[in-house]
Every structure is written in structure tokens, then in C-alpha cells.
OpenMM code with the backbone's topology and positions (N, CA, C; nanometers):
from openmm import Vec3, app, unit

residues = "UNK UNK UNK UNK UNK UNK UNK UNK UNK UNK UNK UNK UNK UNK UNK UNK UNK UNK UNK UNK UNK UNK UNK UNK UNK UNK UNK UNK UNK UNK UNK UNK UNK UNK UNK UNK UNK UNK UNK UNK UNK UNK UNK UNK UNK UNK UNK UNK UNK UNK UNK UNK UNK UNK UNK UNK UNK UNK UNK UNK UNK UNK UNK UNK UNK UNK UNK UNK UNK UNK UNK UNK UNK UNK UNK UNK UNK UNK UNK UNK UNK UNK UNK UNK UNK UNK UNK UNK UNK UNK UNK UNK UNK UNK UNK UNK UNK UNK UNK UNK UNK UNK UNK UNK UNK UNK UNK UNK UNK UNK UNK".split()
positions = [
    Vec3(12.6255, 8.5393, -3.3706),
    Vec3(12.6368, 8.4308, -3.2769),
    Vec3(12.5750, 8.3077, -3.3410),
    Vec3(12.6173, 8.2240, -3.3036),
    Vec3(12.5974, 8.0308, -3.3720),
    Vec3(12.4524, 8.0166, -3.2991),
    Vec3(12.4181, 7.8974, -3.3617),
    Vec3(12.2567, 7.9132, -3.3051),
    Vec3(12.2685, 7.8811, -3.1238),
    Vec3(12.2008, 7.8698, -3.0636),
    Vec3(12.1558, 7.8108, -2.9309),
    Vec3(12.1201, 7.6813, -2.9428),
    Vec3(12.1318, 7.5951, -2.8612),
    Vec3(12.0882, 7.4636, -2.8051),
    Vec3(11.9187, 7.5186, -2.7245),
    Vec3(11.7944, 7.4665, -2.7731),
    Vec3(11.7397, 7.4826, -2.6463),
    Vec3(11.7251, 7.4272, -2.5627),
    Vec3(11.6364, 7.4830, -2.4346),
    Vec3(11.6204, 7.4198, -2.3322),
    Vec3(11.6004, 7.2417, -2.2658),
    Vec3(11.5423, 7.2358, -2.3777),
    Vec3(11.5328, 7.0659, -2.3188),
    Vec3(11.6324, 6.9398, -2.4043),
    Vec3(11.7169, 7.0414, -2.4729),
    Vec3(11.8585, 6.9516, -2.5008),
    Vec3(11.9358, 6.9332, -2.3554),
    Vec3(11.9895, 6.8223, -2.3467),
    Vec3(12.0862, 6.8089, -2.2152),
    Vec3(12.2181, 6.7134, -2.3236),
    Vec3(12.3512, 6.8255, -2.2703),
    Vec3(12.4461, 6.7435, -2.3187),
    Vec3(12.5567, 6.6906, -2.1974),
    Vec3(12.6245, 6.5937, -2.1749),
    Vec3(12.6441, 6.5764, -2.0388),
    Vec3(12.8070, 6.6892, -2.0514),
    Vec3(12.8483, 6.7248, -1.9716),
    Vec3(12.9631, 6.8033, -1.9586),
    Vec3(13.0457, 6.7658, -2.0273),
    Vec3(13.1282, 6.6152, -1.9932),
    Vec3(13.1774, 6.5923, -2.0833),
    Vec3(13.2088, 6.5595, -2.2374),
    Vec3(13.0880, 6.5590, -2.2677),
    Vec3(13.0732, 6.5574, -2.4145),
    Vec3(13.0815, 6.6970, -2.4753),
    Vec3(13.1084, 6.8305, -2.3761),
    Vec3(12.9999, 6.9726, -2.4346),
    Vec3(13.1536, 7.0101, -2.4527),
    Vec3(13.1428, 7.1242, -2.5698),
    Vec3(13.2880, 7.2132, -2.6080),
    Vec3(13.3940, 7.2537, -2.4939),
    Vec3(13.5058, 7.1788, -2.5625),
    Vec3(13.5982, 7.1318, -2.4881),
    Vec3(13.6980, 7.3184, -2.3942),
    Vec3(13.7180, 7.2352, -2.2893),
    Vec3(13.7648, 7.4068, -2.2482),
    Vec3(13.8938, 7.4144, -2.2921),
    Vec3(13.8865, 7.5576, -2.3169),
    Vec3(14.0433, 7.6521, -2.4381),
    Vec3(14.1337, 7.6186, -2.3540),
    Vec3(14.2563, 7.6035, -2.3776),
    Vec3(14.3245, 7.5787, -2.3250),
    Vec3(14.4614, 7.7204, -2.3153),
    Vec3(14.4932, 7.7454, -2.2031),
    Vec3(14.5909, 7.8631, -2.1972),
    Vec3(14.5342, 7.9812, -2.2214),
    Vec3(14.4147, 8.0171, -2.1425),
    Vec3(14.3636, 8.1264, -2.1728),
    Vec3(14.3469, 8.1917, -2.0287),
    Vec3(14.3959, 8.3117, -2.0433),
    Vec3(14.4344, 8.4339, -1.8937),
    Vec3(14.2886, 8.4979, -1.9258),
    Vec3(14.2050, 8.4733, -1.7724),
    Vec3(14.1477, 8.5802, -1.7831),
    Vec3(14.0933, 8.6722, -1.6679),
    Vec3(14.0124, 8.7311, -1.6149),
    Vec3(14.0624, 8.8695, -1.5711),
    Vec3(13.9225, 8.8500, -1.5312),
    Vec3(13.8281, 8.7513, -1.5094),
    Vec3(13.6658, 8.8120, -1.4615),
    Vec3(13.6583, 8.6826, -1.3778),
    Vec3(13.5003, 8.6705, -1.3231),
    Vec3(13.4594, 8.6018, -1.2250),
    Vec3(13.3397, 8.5765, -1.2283),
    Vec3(13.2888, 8.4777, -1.1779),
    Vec3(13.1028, 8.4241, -1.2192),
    Vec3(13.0913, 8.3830, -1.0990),
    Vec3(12.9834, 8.3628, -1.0322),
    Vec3(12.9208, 8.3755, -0.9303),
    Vec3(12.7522, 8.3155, -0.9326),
    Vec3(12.7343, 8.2176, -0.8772),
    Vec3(12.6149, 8.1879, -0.8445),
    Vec3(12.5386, 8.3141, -0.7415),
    Vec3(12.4620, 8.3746, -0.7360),
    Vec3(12.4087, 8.4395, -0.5946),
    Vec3(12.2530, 8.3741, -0.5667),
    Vec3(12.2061, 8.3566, -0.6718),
    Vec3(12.0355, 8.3064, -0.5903),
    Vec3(11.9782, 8.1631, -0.7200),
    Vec3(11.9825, 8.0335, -0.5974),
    Vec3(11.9614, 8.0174, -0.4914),
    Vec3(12.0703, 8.0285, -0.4191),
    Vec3(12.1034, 8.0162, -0.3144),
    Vec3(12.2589, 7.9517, -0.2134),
    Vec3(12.2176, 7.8279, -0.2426),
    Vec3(12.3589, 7.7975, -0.2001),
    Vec3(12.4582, 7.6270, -0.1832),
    Vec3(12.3412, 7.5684, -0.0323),
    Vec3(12.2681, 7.4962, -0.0262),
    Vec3(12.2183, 7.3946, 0.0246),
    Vec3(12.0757, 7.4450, 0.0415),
    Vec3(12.0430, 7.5340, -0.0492),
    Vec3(11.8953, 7.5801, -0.0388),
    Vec3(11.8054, 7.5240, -0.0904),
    Vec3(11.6847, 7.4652, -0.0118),
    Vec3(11.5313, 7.3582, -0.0747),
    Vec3(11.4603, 7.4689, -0.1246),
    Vec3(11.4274, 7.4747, -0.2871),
    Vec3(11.3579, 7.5332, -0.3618),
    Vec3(11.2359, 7.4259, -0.4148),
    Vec3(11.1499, 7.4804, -0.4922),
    Vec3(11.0566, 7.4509, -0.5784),
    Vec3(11.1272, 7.4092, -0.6909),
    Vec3(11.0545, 7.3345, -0.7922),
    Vec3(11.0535, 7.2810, -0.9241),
    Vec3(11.1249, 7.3642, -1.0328),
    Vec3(11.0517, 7.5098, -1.0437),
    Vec3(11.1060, 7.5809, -1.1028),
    Vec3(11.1827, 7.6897, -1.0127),
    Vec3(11.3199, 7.7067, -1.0694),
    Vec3(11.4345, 7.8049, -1.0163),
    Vec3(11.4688, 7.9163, -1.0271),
    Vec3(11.4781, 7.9907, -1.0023),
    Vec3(11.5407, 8.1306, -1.0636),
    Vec3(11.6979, 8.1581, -1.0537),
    Vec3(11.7371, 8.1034, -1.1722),
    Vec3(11.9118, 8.1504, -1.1144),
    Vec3(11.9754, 8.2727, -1.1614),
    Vec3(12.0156, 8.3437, -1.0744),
    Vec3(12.0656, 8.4450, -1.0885),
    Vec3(12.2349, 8.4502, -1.0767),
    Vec3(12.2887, 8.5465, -1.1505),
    Vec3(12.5002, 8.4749, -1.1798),
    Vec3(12.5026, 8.6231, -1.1606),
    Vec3(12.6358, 8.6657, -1.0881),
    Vec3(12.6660, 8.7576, -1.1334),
    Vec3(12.7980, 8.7341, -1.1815),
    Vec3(12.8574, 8.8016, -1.3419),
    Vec3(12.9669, 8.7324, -1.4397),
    Vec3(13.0266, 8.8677, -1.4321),
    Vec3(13.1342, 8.8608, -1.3975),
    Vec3(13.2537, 8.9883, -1.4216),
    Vec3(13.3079, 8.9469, -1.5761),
    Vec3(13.2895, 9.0311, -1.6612),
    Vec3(13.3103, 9.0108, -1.8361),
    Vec3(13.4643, 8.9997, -1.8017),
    Vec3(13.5802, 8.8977, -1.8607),
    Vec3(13.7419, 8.9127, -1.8274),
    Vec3(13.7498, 8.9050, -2.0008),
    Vec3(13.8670, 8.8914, -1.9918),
    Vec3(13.9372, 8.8512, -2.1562),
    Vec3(13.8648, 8.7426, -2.2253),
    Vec3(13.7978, 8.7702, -2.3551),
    Vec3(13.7075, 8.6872, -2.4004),
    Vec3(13.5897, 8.6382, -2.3359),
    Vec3(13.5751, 8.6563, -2.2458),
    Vec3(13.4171, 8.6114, -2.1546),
    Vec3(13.3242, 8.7134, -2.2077),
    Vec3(13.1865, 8.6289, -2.2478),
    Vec3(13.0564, 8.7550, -2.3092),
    Vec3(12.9483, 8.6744, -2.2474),
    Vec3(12.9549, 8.5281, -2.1908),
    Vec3(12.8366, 8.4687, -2.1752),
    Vec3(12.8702, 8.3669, -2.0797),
    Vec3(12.7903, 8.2721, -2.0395),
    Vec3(12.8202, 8.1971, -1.9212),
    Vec3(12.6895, 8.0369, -1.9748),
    Vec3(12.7402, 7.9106, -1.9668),
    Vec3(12.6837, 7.8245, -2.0208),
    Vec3(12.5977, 7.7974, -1.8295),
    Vec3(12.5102, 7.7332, -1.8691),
    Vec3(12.3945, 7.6724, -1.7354),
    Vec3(12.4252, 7.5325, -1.7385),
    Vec3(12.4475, 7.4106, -1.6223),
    Vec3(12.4500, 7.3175, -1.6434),
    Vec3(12.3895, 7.2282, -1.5004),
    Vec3(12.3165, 7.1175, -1.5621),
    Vec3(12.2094, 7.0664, -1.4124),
    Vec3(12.2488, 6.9093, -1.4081),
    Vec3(12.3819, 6.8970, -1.2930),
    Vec3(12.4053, 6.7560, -1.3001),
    Vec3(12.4898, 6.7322, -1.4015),
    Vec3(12.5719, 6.8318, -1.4272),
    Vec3(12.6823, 6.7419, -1.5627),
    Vec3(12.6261, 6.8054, -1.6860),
    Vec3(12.5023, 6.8196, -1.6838),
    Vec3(12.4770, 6.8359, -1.8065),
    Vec3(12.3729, 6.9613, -1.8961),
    Vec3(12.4253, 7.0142, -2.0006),
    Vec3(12.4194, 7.1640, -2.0189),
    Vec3(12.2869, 7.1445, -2.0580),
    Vec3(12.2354, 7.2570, -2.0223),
    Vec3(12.0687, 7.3317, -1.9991),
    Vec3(12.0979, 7.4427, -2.0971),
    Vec3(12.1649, 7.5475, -2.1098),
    Vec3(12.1372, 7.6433, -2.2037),
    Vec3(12.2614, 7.7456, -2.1787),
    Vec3(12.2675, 7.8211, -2.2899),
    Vec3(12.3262, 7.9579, -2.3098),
    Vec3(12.2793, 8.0385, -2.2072),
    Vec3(12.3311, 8.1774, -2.1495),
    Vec3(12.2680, 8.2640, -2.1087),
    Vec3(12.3466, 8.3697, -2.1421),
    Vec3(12.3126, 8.4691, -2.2055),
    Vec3(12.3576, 8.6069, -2.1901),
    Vec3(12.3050, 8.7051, -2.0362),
    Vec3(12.2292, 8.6864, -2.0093),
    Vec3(12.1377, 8.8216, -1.9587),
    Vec3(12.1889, 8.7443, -1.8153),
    Vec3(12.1514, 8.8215, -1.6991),
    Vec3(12.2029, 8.7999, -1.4957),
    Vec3(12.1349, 8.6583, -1.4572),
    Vec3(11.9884, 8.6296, -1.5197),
    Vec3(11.9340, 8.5421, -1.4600),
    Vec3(11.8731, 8.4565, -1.5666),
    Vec3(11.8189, 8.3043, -1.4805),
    Vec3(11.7546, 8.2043, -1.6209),
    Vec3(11.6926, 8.1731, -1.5422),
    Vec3(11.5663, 8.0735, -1.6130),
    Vec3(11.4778, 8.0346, -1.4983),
    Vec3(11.5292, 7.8325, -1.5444),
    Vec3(11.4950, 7.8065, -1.4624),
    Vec3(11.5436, 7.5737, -1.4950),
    Vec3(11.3674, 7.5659, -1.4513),
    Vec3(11.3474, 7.5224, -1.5185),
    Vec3(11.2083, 7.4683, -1.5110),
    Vec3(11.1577, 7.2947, -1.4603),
    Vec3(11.0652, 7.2683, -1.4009),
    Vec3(11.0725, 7.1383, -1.4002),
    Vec3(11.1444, 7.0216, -1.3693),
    Vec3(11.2425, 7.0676, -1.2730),
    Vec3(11.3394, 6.9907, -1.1976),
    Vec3(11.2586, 6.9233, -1.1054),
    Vec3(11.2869, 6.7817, -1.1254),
    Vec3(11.2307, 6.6613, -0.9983),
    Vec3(11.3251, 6.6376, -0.8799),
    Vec3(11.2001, 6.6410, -0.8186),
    Vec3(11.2776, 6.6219, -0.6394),
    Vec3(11.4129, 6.5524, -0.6180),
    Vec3(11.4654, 6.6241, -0.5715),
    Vec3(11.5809, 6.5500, -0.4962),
    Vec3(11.7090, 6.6463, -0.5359),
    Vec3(11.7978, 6.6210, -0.4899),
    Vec3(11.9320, 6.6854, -0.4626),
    Vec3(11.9826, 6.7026, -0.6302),
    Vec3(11.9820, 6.8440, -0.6583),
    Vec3(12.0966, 6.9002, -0.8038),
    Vec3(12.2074, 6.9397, -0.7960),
    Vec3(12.3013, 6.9587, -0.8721),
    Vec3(12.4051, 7.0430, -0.8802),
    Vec3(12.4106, 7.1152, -0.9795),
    Vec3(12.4027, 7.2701, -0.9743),
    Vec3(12.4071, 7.3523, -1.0839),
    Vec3(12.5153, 7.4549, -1.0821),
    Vec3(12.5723, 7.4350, -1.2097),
    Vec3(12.7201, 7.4835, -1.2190),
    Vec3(12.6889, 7.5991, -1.2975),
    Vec3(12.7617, 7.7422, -1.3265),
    Vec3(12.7573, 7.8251, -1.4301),
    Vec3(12.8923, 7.8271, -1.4629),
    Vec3(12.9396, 7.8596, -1.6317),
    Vec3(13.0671, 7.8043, -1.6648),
    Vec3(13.0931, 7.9532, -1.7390),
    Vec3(13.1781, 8.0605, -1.7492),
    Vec3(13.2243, 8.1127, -1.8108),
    Vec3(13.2652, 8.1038, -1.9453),
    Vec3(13.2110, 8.1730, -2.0341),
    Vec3(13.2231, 8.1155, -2.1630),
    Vec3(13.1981, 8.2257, -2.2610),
    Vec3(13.3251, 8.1834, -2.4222),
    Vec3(13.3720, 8.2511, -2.4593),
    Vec3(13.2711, 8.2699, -2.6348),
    Vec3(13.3403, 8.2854, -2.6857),
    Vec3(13.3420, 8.3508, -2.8404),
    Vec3(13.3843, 8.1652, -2.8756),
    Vec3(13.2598, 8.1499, -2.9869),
    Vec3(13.2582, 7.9937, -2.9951),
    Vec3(13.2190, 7.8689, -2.8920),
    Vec3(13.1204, 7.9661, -2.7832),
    Vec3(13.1328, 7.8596, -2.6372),
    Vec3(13.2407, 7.7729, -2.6320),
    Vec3(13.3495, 7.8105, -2.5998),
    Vec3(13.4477, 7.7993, -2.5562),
    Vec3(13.4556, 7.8006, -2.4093),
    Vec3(13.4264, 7.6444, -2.3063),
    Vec3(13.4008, 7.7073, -2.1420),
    Vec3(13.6123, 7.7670, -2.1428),
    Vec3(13.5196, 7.8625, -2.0620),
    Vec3(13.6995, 7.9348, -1.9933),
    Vec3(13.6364, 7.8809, -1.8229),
    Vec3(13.8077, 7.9221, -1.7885),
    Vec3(13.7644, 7.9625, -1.6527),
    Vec3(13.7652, 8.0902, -1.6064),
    Vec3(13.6433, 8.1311, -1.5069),
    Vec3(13.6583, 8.0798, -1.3839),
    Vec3(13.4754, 7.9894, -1.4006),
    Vec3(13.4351, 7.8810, -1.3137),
    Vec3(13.3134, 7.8563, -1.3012),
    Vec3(13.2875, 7.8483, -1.1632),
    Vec3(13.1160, 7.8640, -1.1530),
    Vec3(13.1129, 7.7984, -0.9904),
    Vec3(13.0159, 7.7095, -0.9934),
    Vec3(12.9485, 7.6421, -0.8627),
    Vec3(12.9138, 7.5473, -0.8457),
    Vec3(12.8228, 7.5245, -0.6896),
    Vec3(12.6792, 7.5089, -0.7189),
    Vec3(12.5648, 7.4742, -0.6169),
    Vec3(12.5541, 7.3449, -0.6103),
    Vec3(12.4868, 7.3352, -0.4698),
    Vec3(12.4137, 7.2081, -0.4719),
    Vec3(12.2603, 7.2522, -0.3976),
    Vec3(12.1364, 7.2099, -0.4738),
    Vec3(12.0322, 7.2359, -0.4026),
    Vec3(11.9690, 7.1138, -0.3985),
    Vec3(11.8645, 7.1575, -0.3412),
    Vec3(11.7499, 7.0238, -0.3209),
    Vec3(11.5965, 7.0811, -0.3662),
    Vec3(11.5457, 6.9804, -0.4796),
    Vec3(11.4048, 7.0071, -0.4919),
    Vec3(11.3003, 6.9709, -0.3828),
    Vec3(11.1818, 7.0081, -0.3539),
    Vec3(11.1423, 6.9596, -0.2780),
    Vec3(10.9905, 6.9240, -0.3656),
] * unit.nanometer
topology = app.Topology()
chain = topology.addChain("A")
for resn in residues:
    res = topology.addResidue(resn, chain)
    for name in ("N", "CA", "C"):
        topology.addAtom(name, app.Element.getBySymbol(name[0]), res)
């Protein structure tokens, strides 16, 4: 695997590896913790659950547009998020971070 970006790189979405184009696939990603309009603390615990489809092995993290990190493993922690309303997306993603689809998409609030 290519190196990792770490954590306190932010690239905004649109600038980040462009999604494959014409690619069938067969799995599903899932935000489960926090929920969609839930007031958390600073630091997060996000938990995905990723159905592996055709080419899917990993799932990119992104806060506001803009990518936070790789994840292999169910959960990541976002550290240090300032108050006020986020949106955190998880993106299905391939061999070459390649985003596929399917992705989903929160909105929380720091408090």
C-alpha cells in the first residue's frame, strides 16, 4: 500500500483522487456512531460499517470537504474539532484510493 496522508493534512474533496469512473460495485458504507444531528464533544469516535464490494478494501474520512485520513479498521477517532456544525462523509475506496461509490454522509454539531 502507498504511504498514508496523516492526520492533520486536510485536502479539500475536490482536489483529493478523482472518482473511477464506470465502476460496478456490490458493497455499502455506512456511518453508525455518531447519528445525523447528534451534539458530541471535540473528539469523535466514528464508527462505518463498509460491506467490502468489487474493489472496495478501505474507506477515506472526510470533515467539511476535506480529507482527514485513510481508514482500514470499523472505527477512527477526529480529534479536536471546534464548535459548531460538521459534516462528515465516509467514501468507499479502492486499490490506489480510488473514491468508488457508494459513500455516506453526517451532519453533527460540536459543542
Amino acid at each position: 500500500m502507498g504511504r498514508m496522508l496523516p492526520l492533520s493534512v486536510a485536502v479539500p474533496l475536490s482536489a483529493a483522487i478523482p472518482l473511477a469512473a464506470g465502476v460496478a460495485l456490490a458493497g455499502s458504507i455506512q456511518i453508525e456512531s455518531p447519528r445525523d444531528g447528534e451534539t458530541v464533544g471535540s473528539d469523535v469516535e466514528v464508527r462505518v460499517k463498509l460491506v467490502r464490494g468489487e474493489g472496495v478494501d478501505h474507506y477515506h474520512l472526510f470533515v467539511d470537504g476535506m480529507f482527514r485520513q485513510a481508514v482500514m479498521n470499523r472505527k477512527s477517532i477526529l480529534s479536536d474539532l471546534p464548535p459548531g456544525k460538521h459534516r462528515i462523509k465516509v467514501w468507499a475506496t479502492g486499490d490506489g484510493h480510488r473514491l468508488l461509490a457508494p459513500n455516506h454522509e453526517i451532519v453533527v454539531t460540536v459543542r
